[in-house]
matplotlib code that plots the C-alpha trace (Angstrom):
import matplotlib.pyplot as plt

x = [-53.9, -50.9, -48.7, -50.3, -49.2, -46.2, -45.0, -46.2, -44.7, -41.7, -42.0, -42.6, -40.4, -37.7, -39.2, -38.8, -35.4, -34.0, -35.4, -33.9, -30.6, -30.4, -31.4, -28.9, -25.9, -27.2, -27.2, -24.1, -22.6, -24.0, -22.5, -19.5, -19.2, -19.9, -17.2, -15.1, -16.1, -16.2, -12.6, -11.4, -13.2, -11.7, -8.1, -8.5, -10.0, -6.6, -4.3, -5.8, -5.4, -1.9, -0.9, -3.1, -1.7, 1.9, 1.6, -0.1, 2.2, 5.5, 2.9, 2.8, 6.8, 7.3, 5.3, 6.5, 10.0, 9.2, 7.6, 10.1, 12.4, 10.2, 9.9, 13.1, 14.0, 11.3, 13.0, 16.5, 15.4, 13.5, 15.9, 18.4, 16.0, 14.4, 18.4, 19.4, 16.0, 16.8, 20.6, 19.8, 17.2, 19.6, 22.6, 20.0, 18.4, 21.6, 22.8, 19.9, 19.7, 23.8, 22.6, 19.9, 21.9, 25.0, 22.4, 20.7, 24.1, 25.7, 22.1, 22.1, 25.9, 25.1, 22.1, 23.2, 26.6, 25.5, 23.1, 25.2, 27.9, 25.9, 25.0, 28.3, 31.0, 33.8, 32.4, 30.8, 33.3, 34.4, 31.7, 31.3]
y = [16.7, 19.1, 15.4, 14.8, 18.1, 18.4, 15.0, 15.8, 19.2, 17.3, 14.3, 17.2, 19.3, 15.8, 15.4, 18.1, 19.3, 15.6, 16.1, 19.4, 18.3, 15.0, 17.0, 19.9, 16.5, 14.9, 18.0, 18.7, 15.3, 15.2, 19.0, 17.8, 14.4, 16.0, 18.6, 15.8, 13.3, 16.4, 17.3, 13.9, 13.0, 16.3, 15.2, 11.7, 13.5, 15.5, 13.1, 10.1, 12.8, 13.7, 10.4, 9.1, 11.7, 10.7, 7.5, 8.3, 10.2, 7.8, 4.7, 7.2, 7.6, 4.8, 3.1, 5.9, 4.8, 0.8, 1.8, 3.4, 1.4, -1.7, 0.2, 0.8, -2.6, -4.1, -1.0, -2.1, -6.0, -5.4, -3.4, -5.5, -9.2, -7.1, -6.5, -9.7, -11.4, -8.7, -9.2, -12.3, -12.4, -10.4, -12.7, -15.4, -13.8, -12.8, -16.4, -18.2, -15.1, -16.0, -19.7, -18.6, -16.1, -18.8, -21.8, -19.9, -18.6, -22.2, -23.5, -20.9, -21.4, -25.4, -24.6, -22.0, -23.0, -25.7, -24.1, -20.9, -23.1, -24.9, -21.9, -19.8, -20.7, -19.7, -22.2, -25.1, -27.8, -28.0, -30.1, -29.1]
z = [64.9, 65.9, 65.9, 62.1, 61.7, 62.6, 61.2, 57.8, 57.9, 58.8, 56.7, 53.6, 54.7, 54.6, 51.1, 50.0, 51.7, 50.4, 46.9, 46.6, 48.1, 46.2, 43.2, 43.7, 44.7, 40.8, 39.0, 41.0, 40.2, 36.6, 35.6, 37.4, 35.6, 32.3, 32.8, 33.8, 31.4, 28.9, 29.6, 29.5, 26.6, 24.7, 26.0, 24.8, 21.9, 21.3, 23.0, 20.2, 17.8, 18.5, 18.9, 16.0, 13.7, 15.1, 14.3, 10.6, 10.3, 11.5, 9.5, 6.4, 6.4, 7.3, 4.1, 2.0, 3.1, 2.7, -0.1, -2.2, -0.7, -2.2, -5.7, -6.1, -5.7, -7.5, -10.3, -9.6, -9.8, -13.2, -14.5, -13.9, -14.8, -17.8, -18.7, -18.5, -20.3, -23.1, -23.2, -23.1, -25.4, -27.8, -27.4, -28.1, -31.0, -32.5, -32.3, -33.7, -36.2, -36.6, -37.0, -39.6, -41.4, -41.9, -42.1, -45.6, -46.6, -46.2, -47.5, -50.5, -51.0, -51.3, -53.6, -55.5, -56.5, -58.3, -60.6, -60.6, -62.3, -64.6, -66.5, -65.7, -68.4, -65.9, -63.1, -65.5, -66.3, -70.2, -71.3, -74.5]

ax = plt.figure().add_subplot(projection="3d")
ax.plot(x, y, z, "-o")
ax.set_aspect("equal")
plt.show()
């Protein structure tokens, strides 16, 4: 009896002595992770952050520079194609307008002479 006593004092006493040890090792290991885990989680946190924001920030520049770089070429570029289509354009429509113009003034000039000198004394030959 004092053996069955004695071992299950000691086997209980194990138990509990090894539950209360393990327990106080995992709390100790689980505040201890989570204060790790926590402060690396919060320096990843700020390091990602800072070095997110950096590069936003050099990726936001960095289009912003690309990016007025790009639209003031694509300006420049259009300016200077939309120039040349309406200079072109112009030269163009000033020398088919030139064709036009001469074309009726020739065409008129052909027409109109003839009827303009059979009724004009000056211009009509002596007929009479």
């Amino acid at each position: 009896m004092a053996g069955a006593f004695f071992a299950g004092a000691f086997f209980a006493g194990a138990f509990f002595t090894t539950a209360f040890l393990t327990g106080a090792f995992l709390a100790g290991a689980f505040f201890t992770t989570a204060f790790l885990t926590g402060a690396f989680l919060a320096g990843t946190f700020f390091t990602t952050a800072f070095l997110t924001g950096a590069f936003l920030a050099g990726a936001f520049f960095t289009t912003a520079f690309l990016t007025g770089a790009f639209l003031a070429g694509a300006f420049l570029a259009t300016a200077f194609l939309a120039t040349a289509f309406f200079a072109g354009a112009l030269v163009t429509a000033a020398f088919f307008a030139g064709a036009f113009l001469a074309g009726a003034f020739f065409a008129g000039a052909f027409f109109a002479l003839p009827c303009v000198a059979m009724r004009s004394p000056q211009l009509a030959p002596t007929a009479r």
